[in-house]
C-alpha positions in Angstrom: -35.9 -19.1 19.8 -37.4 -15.4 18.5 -35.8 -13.9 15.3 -36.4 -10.6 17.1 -33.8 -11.3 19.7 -31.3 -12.1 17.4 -32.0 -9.2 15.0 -31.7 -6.9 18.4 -27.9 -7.9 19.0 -26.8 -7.8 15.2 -28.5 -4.8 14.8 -26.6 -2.7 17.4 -23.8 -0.4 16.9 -20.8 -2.4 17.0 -21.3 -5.7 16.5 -19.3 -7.4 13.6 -20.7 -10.8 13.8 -21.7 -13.6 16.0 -21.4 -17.5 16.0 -22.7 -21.0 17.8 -21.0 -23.6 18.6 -22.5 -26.8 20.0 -19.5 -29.6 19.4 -22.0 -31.4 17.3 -23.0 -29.4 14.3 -20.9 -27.5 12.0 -20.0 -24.0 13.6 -22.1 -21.1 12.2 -21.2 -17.8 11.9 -23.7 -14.6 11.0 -23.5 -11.0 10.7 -23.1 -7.6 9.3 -19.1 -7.4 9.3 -17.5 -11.1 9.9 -14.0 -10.8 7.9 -13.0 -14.2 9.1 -13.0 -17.0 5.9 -13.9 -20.5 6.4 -10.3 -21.9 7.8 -10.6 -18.5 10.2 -13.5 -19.8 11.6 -13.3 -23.6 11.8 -9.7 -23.1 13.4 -11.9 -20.1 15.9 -14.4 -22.5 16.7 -11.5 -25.5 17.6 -9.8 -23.3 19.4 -12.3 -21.9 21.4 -14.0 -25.5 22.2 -10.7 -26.8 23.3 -10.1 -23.6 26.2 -13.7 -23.9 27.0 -13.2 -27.7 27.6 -10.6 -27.2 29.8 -12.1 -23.9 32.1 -13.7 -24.2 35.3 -17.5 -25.0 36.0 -18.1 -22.1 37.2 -16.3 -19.8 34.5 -18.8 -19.1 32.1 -17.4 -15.9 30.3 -14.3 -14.4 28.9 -13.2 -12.4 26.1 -9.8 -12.0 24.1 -8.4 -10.4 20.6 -8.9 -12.3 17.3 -8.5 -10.8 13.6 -8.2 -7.4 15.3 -11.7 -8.1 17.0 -12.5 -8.2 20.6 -14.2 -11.5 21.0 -16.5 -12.1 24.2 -17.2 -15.9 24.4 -20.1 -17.3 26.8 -20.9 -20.7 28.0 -24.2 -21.7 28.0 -26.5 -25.0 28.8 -25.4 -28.5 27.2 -22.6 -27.6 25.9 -23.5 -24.6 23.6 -21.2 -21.8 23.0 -22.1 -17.9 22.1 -19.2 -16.1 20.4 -19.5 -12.3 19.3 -17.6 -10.2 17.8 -17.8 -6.7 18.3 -15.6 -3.2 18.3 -14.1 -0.9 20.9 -16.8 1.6 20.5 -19.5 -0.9 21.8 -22.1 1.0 23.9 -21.8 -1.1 26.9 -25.4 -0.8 28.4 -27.5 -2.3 25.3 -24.6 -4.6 24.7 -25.5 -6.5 27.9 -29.1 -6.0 27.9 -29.2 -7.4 23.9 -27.2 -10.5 25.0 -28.7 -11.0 28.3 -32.0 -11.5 26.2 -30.1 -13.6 23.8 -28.7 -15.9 25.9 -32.1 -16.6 27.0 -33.6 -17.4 23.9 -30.9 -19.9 22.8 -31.2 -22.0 25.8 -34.2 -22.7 25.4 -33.9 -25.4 22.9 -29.9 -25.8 23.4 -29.8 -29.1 21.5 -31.3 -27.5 18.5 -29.7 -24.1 18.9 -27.2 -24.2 15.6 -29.5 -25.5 12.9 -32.1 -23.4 14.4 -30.4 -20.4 14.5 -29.1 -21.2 11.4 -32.9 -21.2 10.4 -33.6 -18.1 11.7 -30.6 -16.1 10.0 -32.8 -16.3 6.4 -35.4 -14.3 8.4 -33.1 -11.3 9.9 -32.6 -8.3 8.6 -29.0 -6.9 8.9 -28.7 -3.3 9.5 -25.9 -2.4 7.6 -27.2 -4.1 4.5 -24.6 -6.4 3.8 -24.7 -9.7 2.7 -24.1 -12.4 5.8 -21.3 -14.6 5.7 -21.4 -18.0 6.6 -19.5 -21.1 6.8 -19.5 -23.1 3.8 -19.7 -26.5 2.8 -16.6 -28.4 2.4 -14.8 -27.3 -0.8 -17.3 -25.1 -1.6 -16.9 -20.9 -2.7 -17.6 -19.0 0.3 -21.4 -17.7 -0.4 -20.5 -13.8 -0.3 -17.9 -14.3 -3.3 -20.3 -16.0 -5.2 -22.9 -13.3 -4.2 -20.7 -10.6 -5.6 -20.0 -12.1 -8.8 -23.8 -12.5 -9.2 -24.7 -9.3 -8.5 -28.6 -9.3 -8.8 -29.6 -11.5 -11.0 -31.8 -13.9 -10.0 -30.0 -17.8 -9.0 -29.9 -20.1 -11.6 -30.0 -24.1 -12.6 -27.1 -25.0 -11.1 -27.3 -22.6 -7.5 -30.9 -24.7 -6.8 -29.3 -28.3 -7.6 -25.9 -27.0 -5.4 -28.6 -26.2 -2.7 -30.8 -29.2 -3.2 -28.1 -31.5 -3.0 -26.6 -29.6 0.4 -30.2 -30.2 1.8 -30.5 -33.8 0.5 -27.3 -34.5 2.2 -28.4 -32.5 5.6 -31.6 -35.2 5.5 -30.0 -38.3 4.4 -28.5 -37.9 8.1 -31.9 -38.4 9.6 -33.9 -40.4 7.8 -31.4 -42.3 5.1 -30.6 -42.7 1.7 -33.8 -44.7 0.4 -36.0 -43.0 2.3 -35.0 -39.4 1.5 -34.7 -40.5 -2.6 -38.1 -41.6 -2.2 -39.3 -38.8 -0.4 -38.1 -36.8 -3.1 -40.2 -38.1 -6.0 -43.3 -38.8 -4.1 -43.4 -34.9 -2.8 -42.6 -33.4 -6.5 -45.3 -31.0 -7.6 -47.2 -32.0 -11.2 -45.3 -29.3 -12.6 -43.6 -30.4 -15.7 -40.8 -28.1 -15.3 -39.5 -30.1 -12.6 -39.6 -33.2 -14.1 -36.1 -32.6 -15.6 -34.5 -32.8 -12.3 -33.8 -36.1 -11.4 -32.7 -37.8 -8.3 -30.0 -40.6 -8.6 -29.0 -43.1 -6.2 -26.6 -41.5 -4.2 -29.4 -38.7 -3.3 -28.2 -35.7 -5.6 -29.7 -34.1 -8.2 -29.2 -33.8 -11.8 -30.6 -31.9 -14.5 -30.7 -31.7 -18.6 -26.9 -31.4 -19.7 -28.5 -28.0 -21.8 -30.4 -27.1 -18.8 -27.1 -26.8 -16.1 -24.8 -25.0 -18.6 -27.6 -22.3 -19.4 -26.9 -19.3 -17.6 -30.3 -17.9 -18.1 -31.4 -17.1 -14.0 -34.9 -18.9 -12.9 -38.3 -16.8 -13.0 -40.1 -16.2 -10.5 -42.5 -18.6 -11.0 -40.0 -21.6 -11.3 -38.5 -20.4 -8.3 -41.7 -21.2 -6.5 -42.2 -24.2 -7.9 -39.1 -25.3 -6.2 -39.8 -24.0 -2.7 -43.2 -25.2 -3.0 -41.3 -29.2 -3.8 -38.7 -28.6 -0.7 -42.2 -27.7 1.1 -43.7 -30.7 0.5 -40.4 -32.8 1.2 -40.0 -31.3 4.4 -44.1 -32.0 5.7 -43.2 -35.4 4.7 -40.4 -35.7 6.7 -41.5 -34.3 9.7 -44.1 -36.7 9.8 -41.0 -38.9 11.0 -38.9 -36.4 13.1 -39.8 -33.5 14.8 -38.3 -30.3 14.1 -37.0 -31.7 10.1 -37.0 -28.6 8.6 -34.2 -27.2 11.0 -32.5 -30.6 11.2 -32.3 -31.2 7.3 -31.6 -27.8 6.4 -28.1 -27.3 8.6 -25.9 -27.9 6.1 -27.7 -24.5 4.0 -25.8 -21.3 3.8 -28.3 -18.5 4.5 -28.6 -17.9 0.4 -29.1 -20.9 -0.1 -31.8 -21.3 2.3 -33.9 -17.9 1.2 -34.0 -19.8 -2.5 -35.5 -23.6 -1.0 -37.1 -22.1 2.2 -40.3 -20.5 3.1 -39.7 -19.0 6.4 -42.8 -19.5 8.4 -44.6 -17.4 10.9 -43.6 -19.4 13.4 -39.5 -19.7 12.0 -40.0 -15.9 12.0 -41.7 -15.3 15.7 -40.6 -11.9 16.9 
């Protein structure tokens, strides 16, 4: 899957959004202008499934009006469903050429496509410069309120154990309890600072009573150190299962994953 590709479609004139739908992973929606919240899009994505389900073999696209957006839905390999919301003012001609080279890319992995592109979203660049929705985890504050309230200060203590645990519970799906606890404290760095994060039993993370209710944002550095432990829990993982970075790390909104994740060259290909 190229990063380029996907960066082409969200990038034109037009589009509000896109999403992926597989019937196995948690729908994910991305882009510049998606004004749907998380009960929009989970009762979107149902919908959708369930009319897809029930169409023709051979009736692979069709679009209809949602949330005052014109919604073109596509069927794809294995199951996997492209939905993209765009405007009225869509310039037709790199609208079909854009997707046409979409809908390549994502079949070509369609059993991986959602946590993948999911990936992939941390590495694209939006063109209207706003932040990307996404679904979020049950119960949880949709990411771009939380983002506003923010502002631009840097995350602090309890953003990286929110996102730890999220990924802890995205790998405990793979490779289990034990093993990902373990994993955990045999791929921490010797960087004292860490040490006051602990793992418990049921695979989350908890830090220094004084440490979680401080409000004072991470440095730089200490945001490193973190990536550089989620680095080192990830090569240990994928020496069990292949592609373990993408798998684990489906349950991450896309802020979450640009504060545990180092996109690689290859994550990034264009």
């Amino acid at each position: 899957m190229k990063r380029q590709v996907i960066q082409n479609v969200l990038n034109l004139p037009g589009i509000s959004g896109m999403a992926l739908i597989d019937g196995r992973n948690r729908p994910f929606f991305f882009g510049p202008d998606i004004s749907l919240n998380s009960h929009q899009q989970d009762a979107l994505a149902q919908g959708i499934q369930q009319v897809v389900d029930t169409t023709p073999a051979n009736f692979d696209t069709f679009s209809f009006r949602f949330a005052n957006q014109l919604t073109h839905i596509y069927k794809l390999d294995q199951g996997l469903i492209l939905l993209v919301l765009v405007t009225d003012q869509m310039p037709l001609t790199d609208y079909r050429t854009a997707i046409g080279q979409l809908k390549a890319t994502l079949i070509e992995a369609p059993h991986n496509a959602v946590p993948t592109f999911r990936l992939l979203a941390g590495c694209v660049t939006l063109g209207s410069g706003s932040a990307a929705p996404a679904a979020s985890p049950a119960g949880g504050a949709q990411p771009e309120a939380a983002a506003s309230k923010q502002g631009t200060l840097a995350p602090g203590y309890q953003e990286v154990i929110a996102a730890l645990n999220h990924l802890s519970d995205g790998a405990t799906q793979y490779l289990g309890k034990t093993i990902v606890i373990n994993t955990w404290k045999q791929s921490r760095p010797a960087h004292p600072w860490l040490e006051q994060f602990d793992v418990q039993r049921d695979g989350h993370f908890t830090a220094a009573t004084a440490v979680t209710e401080s409000q004072i944002p991470l440095t730089a550095e200490q945001r490193q150190w973190v990536k550089d432990w989620v680095a080192a829990f990830m090569g240990r993982g994928g020496r069990t299962i292949r592609n373990f970075q993408a798998l684990a790390s489906s349950r991450l909104t896309p802020q979450e994953q640009a504060l545990l994740l180092v996109p690689s060259p290859q994550d990034c290909q264009t």
